[in-house]
C-alpha positions in Angstrom: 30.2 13.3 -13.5 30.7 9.7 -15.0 26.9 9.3 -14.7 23.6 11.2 -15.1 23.2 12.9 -12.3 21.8 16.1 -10.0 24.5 17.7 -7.6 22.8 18.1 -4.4 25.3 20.0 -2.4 28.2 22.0 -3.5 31.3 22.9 -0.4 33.7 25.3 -3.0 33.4 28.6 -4.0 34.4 30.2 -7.5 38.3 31.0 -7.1 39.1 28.3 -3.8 42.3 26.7 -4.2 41.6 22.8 -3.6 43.9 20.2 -3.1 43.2 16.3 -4.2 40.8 14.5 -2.0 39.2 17.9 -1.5 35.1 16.6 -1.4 34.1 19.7 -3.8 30.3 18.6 -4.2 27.5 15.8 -3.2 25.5 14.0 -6.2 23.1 11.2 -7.1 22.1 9.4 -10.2 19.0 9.7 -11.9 18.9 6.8 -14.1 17.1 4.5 -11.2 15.6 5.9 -7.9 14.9 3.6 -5.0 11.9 3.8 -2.8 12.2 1.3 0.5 8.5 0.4 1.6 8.0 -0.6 5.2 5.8 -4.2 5.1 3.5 -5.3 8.2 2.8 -9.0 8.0 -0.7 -8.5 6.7 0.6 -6.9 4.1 3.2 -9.3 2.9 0.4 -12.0 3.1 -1.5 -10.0 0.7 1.4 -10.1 -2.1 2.0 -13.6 -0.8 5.9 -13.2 -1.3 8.3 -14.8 0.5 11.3 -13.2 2.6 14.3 -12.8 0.6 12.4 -12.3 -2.7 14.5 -10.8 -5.8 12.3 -10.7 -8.5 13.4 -12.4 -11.9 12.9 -11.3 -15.2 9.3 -10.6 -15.9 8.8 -11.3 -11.8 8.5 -7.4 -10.7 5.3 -6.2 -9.4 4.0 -3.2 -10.7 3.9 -0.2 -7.7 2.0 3.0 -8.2 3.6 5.9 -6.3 1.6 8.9 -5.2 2.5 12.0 -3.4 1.2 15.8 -3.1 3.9 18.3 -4.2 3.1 22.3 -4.8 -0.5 21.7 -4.5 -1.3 18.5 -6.8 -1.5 14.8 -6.4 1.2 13.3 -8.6 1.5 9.8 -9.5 4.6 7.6 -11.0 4.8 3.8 -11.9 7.8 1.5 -10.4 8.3 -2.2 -9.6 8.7 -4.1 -6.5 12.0 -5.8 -7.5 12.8 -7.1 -3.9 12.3 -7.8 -0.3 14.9 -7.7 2.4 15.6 -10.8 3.9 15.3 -10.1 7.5 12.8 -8.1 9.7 13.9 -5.1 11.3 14.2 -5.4 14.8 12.9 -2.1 16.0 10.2 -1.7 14.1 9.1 -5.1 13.5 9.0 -4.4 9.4 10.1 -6.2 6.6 11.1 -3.5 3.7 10.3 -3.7 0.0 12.8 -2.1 -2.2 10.6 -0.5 -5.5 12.7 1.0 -8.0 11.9 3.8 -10.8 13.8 4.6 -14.1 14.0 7.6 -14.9 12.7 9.4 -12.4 13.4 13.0 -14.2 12.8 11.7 -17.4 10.5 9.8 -19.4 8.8 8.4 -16.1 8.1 12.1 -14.2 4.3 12.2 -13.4 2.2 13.1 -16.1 2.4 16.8 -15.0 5.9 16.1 -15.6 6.8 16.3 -11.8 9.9 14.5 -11.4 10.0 11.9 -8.4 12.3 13.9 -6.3 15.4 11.8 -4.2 14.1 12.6 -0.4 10.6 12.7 -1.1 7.6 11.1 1.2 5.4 8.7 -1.3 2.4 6.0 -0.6 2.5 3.0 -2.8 -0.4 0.8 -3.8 0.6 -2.6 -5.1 -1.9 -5.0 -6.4 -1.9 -8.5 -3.9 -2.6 -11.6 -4.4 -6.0 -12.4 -6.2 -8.8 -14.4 -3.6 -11.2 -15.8 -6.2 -13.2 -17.0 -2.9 -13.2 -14.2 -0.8 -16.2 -11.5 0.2 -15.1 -7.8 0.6 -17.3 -5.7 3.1 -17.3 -2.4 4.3 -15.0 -1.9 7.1 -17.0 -0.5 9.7 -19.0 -3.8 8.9 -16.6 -5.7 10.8 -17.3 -6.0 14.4 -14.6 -6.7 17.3 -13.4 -10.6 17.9 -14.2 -10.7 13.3 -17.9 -10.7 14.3 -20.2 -9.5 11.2 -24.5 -9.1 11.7 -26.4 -10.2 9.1 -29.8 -9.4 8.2 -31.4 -12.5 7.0 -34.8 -12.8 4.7 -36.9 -12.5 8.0 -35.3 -9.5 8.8 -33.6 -10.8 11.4 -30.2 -10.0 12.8 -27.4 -13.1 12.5 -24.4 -12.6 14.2 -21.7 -14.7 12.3 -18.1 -15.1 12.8 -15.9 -14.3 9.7 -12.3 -14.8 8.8 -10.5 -11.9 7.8 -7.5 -12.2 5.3 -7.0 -8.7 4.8 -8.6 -5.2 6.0 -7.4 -1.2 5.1 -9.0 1.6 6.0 -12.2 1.3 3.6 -12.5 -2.2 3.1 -12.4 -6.4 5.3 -11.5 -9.2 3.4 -13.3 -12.0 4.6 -13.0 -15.5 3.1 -15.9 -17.2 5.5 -18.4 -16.8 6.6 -20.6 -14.8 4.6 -22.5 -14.4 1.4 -22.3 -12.5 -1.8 -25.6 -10.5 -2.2 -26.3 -10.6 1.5 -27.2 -7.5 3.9 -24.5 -6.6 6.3 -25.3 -3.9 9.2 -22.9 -1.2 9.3 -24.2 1.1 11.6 -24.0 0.7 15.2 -26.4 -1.7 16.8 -27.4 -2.0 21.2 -28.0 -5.1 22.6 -27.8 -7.3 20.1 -28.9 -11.0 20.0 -29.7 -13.4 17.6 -32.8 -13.0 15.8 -33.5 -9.6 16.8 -36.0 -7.8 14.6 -34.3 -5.4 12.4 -35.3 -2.4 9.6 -32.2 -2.7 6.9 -31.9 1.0 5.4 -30.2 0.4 2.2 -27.1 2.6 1.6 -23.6 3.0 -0.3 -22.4 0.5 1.7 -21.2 -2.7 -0.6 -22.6 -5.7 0.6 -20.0 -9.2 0.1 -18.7 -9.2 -3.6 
C-alpha cells in the first residue's frame, strides 16, 4: 500500500489469475481516523461555535472518546477540528468531524485498545465556560423551567429559572437562583407559595 494501512477485505485467492483493474482487496489508513458527532442545537450553544467552523492552528477542541470493547471501558483523546456547514435535513443535526492520529499507535487507549474504523463511541467535549451560571440537579428542574426553593423560613419558593444547558445529571441555569441555596428535588403535591416545608439534606448539589 502507498500508506499505513489495515486491509479490511480481501476478493482473491492464492493462485487466481487477475487481470488489471481487477479490485483484489479493501483498505484504510491509519495515520488519522475520523469520528462524525451528530450536534443538537443545545449542544452547539454549549461549544458556542459557529456553523461552518474549521479550526485553525491551535483552534481544535480537545474530544475524549469512550467506548466498551471485550468487556472494558476504553478511552482515546482527539480534536474537534470542524463542523459541517449545513444541517442535515432528516435528522435536524449539525455534525462535528473529530479526528484521531494514530489510532493503532501511540494514541490506542491506555490498555492499548486501538480505536477500531466502524466502531460506536460517546464523546465529551468541554463547552463554553458560564462564569455566572448555577448548576442544579436535574430532577430539580421542574416543567415550564420552574425550580422550588426552600427559603430561611422553610418555606417553599417557586421561581422561574433560565436554563442554558441540561444532560442527564445536571440544569444549567443562569437566573434565577442562588449559590448556597436549597433546591427540592423530590416530588412535591400541591404546591403553593410559602408552603411549609422539612428540607432533608442529601447528595443532591445545591446551585454552584
Amino acid at each position: 500500500l502507498p500508506f499505513s494501512g489495515r486491509l479490511s477485505a480481501t476478493t482473491v485467492d492464492i493462485g487466481q489469475y487477475i487481470i488489471p483493474g481487477t479490485i483484489v482487496a479493501q483498505a484504510f489508513g491509519t495515520d488519522m481516523v475520523e469520528v462524525r458527532l451528530p450536534l443538537d442545537d443545545a449542544q452547539l450553544a454549549s461549544l458556542a461555535l459557529p456553523i461552518g467552523f474549521v479550526a485553525e492552528q491551535g483552534q481544535a477542541l480537545p474530544v475524549t472518546l469512550t467506548a466498551k470493547v471485550a468487556g472494558s471501558e476504553q478511552q482515546w483523546l482527539g480534536k474537534l477540528v470542524r463542523l459541517d456547514a449545513s444541517v442535515d435535513t432528516d435528522t435536524r443535526m449539525l455534525y462535528a468531524l473529530v479526528e484521531v492520529a494514530d489510532p493503532y499507535g501511540s494514541n490506542a487507549s491506555a490498555s492499548g485498545m486501538p480505536l477500531a474504523v466502524g466502531l460506536y463511541v460517546q464523546a465529551a467535549i468541554q463547552g463554553r465556560q458560564l462564569p455566572a451560571a448555577n448548576t442544579i440537579t436535574r430532577d430539580a428542574l421542574r416543567a415550564g423551567n420552574i425550580a422550588f426553593v426552600v427559603d430561611a423560613q422553610n418555606q417553599l419558593q417557586i421561581r422561574e429559572v433560565e436554563v442554558i444547558h441540561t444532560d442527564a445529571d445536571i440544569a444549567v441555569v443562569s437566573s434565577g437562583l442562588q449559590a448556597g441555596e436549597l433546591v427540592v428535588a423530590s416530588p412535591v403535591r400541591n404546591s403553593v407559595p410559602g408552603m411549609a416545608l422539612i428540607a432533608i439534606q442529601n447528595d443532591t448539589p445545591t446551585p454552584q
